[in-house]
N, C-alpha and C positions, 0 to 999 in steps of 0.2 A: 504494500500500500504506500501511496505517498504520504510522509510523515507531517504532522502539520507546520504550518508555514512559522519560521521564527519571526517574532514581534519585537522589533526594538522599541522599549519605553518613549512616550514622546517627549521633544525637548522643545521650548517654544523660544526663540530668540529674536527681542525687541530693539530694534538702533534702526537709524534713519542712515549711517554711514554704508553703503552696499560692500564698500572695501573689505570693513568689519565683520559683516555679515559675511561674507565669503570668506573667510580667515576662520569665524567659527564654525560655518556647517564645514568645512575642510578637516578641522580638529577633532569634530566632534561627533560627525557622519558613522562612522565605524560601531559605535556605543549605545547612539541614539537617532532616533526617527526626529531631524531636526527640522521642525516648522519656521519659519519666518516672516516678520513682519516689522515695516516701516513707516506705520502711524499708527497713533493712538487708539483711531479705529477702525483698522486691519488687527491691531492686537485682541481689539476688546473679540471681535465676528472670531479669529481663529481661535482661541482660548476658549468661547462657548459653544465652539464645533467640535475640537477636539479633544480637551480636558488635561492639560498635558501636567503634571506634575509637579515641574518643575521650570522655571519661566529664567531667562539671564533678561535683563532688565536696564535699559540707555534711562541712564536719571535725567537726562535733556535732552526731548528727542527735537526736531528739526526748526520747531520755535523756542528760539531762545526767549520769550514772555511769558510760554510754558512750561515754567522750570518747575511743577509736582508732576508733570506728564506720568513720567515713571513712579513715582510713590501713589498715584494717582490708579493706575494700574495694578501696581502689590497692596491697594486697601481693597481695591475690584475683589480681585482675584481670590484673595487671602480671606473675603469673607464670602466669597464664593463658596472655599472648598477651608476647610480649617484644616486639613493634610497638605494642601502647599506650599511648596517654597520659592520665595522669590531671592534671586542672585542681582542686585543693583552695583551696574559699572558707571564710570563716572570718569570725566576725562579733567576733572579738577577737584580738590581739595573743600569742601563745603560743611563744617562743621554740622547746625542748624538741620541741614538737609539727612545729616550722616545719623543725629539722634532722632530724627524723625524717623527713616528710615527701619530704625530699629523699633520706636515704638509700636510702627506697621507689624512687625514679624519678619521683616529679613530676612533670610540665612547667613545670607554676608554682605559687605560692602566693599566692592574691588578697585583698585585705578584699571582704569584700560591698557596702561603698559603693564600689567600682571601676566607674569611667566603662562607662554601658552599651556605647559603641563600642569601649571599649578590651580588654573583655571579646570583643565578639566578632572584634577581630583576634586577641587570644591563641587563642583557638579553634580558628578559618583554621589560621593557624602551625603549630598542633598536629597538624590532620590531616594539613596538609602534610607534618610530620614522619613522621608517622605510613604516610603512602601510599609515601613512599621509602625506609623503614625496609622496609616491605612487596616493593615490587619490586626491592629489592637481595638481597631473601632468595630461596630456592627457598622457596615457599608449601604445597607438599607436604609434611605428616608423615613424618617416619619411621617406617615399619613393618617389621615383623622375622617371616624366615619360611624357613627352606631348602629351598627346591626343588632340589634336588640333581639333576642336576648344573649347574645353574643359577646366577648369583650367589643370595646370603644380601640379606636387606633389601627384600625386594619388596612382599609383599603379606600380611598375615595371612591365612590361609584355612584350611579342612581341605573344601573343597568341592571333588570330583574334577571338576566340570564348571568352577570357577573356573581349578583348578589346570594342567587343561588349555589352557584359555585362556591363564595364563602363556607355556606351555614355546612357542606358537604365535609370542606378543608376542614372546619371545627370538631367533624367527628371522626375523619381521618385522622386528625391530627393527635388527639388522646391515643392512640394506638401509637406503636413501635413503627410498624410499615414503612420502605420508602415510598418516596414522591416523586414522579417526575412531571416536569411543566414546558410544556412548548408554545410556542407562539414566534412572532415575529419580535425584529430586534425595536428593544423600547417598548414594547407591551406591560411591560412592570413585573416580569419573572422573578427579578429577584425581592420586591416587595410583597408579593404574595408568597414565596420563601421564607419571609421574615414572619409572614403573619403566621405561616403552621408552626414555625421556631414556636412565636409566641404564645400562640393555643395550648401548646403541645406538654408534658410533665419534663418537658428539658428547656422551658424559660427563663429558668434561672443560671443555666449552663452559658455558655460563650456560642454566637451564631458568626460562624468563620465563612467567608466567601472566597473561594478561589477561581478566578476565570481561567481555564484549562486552556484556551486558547491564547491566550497572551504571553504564555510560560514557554520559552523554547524549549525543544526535546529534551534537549540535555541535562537541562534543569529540574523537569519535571515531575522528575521519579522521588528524587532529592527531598524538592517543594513538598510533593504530599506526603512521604513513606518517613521521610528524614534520613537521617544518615548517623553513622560511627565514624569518631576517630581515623584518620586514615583510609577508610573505605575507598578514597580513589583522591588523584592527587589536588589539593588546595583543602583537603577536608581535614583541617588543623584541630577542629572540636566536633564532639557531638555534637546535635543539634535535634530540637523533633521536629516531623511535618506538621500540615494542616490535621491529618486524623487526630493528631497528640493532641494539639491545641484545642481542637474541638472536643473534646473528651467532656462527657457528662454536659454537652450540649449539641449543637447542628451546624454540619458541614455543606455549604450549597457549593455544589460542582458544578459551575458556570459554564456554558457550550461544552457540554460535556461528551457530545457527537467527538470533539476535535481530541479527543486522546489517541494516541498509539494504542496497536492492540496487544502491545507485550503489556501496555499500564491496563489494559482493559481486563485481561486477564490476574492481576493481582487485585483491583476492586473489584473484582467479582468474589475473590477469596474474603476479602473484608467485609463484603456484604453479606457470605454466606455465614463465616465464621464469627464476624467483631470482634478480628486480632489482627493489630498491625507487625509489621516488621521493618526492621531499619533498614538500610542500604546497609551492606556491609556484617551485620548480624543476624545468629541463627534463632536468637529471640525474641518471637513475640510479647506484645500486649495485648492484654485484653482492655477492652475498651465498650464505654455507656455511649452512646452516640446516633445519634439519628443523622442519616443523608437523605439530603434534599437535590434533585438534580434538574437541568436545564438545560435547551436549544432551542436554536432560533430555525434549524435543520431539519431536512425531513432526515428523519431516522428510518425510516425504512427502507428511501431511497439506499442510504449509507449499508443497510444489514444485505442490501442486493446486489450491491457491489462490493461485500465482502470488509467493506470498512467497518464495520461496527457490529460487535458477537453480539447474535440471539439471545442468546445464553442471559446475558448482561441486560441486553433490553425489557427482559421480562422480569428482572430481579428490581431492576427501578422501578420500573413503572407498575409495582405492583396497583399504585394507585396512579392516575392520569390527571392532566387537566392541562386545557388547550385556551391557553387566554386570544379571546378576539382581538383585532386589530382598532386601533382608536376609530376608525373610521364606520366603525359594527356599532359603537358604542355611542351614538349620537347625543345622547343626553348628559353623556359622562364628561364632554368637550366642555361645557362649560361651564362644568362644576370644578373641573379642575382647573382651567383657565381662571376663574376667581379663588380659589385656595393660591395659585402660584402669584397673581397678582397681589396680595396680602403678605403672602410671604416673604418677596422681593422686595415691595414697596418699604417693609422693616428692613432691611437687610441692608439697602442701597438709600435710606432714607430720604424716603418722598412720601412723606404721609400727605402730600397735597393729592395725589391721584384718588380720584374716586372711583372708578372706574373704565369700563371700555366703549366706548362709543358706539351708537348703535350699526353705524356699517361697521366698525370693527368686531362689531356680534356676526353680523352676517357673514363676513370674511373668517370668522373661527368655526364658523356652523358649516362654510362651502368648500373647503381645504380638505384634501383630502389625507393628509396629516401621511405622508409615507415614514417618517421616521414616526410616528406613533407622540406617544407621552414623553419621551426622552424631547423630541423636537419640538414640543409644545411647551416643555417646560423652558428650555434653552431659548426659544423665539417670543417669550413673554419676560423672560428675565433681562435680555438684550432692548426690549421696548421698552421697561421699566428704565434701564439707564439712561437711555436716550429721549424718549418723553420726557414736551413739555407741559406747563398747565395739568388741569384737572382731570383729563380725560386722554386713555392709548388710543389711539389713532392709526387707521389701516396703514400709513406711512412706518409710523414705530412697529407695525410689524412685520414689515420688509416682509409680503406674501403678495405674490400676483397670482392670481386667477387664468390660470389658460383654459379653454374650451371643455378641455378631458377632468379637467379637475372638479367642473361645474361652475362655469362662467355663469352669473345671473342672465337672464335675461335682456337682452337689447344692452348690455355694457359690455364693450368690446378689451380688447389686451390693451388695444391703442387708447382709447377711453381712459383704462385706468391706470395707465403711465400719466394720461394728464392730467389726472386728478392729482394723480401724487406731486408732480410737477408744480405744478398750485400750490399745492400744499409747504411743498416742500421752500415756496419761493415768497410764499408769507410768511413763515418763520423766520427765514435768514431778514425778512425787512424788519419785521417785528425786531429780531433780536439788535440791527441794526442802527434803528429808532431806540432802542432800550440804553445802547452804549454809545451813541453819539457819532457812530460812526468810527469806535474804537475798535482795530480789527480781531486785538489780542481778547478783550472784552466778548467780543461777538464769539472765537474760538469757543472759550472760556463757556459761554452762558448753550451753544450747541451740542459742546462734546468731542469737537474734532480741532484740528491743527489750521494753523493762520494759512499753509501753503490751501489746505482746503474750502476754506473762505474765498480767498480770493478764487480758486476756480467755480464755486459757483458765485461768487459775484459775475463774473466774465460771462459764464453759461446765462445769468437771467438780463443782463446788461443793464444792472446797478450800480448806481458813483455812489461810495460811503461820502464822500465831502456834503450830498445835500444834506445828509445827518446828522452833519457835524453844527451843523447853524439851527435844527430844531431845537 
């Protein structure tokens, strides 16, 4: 079979110098999946698409009147994900900026002529920090929802066919039995994972999350089983897997189609027996522990081409459950859309927002949401930064309407580029009128960089000078 694909961890890298940036993905390419980006918002759009860990951070990026750009960024970020770290360079000396920085959560604070090796151990270190920040947390959201008579905190929904599904998990879940959950990517697999954790007589145990797919091969066996002393060469200490850690509570084996079938073959031993063994040693554990498993994959496809034992499929799934696509879930869109709107609105402090506008209901109801919940949550969180005033606005959530998607009636693609257009061209005057005609001001009060001002100044053919005299 082919083995799954290795995943370099992603690495996001912010400077407006292209030099620079070419000088790090060069250093850094080998280690990590390195992203890049050159304003303020290019960073903020690739950071809520990709999620990357660990950020290297231009404390001034291409406006020098925008000197929080970058801390601006690592407060984004940093309360985005409370596992991240941000790395701030800096091509001068700034005290002020340097204990700010820190009060942000930094990992470090660099000059730009820092040894290119020494950069990329501060990096390593960071993810490192950053992965065991990770697996000491439950990685599950909190979601909030009464299913009565049921616990409270499960699942958002108002979908009778979802909610159904719940009250089943609840009596699955008092049993031992595995679980397996398929659906597509961002359906909320691993929050309805967390809700059987939580149901279940191992709530009080530790809910580990491992995505199987992200772990290169070589790692893998290591990651879940652990390993001895010496077992093979850099294995300076014991160490235990995900099984150990999860011990007297719940392991969710995230895309768990993507395992090798020599690993396939030892969790199936674990699932029959509940004893682990290390890399390297002829001793088992026994171990209290329930498995929760997931894909986004047809599995069956996978058992027909020989990729994934029978054997194994039927030992998981002894219990099933196929969560629908956001797009199945009609009523569910916007109940979650207002939970995420609340939540963000605290997070990123705009308690002026009241809400979503009523064509912006309409554009959340006609979307056909392919990344699911995950993209919903990501494209309301990104509108929350960027809205102004008391109300999101189908601009703030950068969603266009093509035909297939379910175009309203009589509003064409061309239509609704000119609305946004509009839109988009009485803000920048407003903000205009707001600062006199200050460009750095205007930046400042939009969310983006003075080079991006002026090009839509140019694009709507704007003079800031009549501004300047209201």
């Amino acid at each position: 079979m082919a083995p799954c694909e290795k995943t370099l961890p992603p690495l996001l890298i912010v400077d407006d110098d292209p030099l620079i940036v070419k000088q790090m993905v060069w250093l850094l390419r080998d280690d990590f999946t390195v992203l890049t980006a050159g304003t303020f918002a290019e960073a903020i759009d690739m950071f809520f698409k990709e999620h990357p860990p660990v950020a290297v951070l231009d404390l001034f990026l291409e406006d020098p009147d925008l000197e929080n750009d970058g801390l601006a960024l690592l407060r984004i970020f940093s309360e985005s994900d409370p596992d991240f770290h941000g790395i701030i360079l800096s091509g001068s000396t700034d005290r002020p900026k340097a204990l700010e920085a820190v009060r942000l959560g930094a990992y470090d604070l660099l000059d730009k002529s820092i040894d290119p090796e020494f950069l990329k151990q501060i990096v390593t270190r960071a993810f490192n920090r950053a992965r065991l920040g990770r697996d000491s947390r439950n990685l599950a959201p909190a979601v909030v929802e009464d299913l009565s008579p049921y616990p409270a905190q499960l699942v958002i929904t108002e979908s009778p066919r979802l909610q159904e599904m719940l009250r089943t998990l609840a009596k699955v879940s008092k049993t031992n039995i595995s679980v397996l959950i398929t659906g597509e990517s961002g359906t909320g697999k691993e929050v309805f994972a967390k809700a059987c954790h939580d149901l279940s007589s191992h709530r009080d145990g530790p809910f580990v999350a491992v995505n199987c797919g992200a772990i290169p091969d070589n790692l893998l066996e290591s990651e879940l089983f652990g390993h001895e002393k010496g077992a093979f060469t850099g294995a300076t200490e014991s160490r235990p897997g995900k099984f150990e850690v999860a011990d007297k509570g719940t392991l969710f084996l995230d895309e768990v189609a993507e395992l090798p079938l020599e690993l396939q073959v030892k969790l199936l031993r674990v699932l029959q027996d509940k004893v682990v063994e290390r890399v390297g040693s002829r001793v088992g554990k026994k171990l209290d522990i329930r498995i929760v498993a997931a894909t986004n994959r047809d599995i069956c496809e996978r058992m027909a081409r020989g990729l994934f034992r029978e054997d194994l499929y039927y030992r998981l799934g002894v219990m099933s459950f196929h969560l629908p696509p956001l797009r199945e879930r009609e009523g569910d869109i916007l109940v979650l859309s207002r939970h995420f709107l609340e939540k963000f609105k605290g997070i990123h402090m705009k308690p002026q927002l009241m809400d979503f506008s009523q064509s912006s209901y309409v554009i959340l109801k006609k979307y056909s949401w392919p990344g699911n919940i995950r993209e919903l949550e990501n494209r309301i969180q990104r509108a929350v930064i960027i809205a102004n005033g008391k109300w999101v606005r189908p601009e703030d959530l950068d969603i266009v309407l093509s035909d297939e998607a379910g175009m309203l009636p009589g509003l064409s693609a061309s239509t609704l580029h000119d609305v946004r257009a509009d839109a988009e061209k009485k803000m920048l005057s407003h903000a205009l009128d707001l600062a006199r005609g200050n460009i750095s001001q205007v930046a400042r009060v939009i969310g983006t960089s003075r080079p991006t001002v002026h090009a839509m100044i140019k694009k709507y053919g704007l003079n800031p000078r009549t501004f300047k005299t209201q």
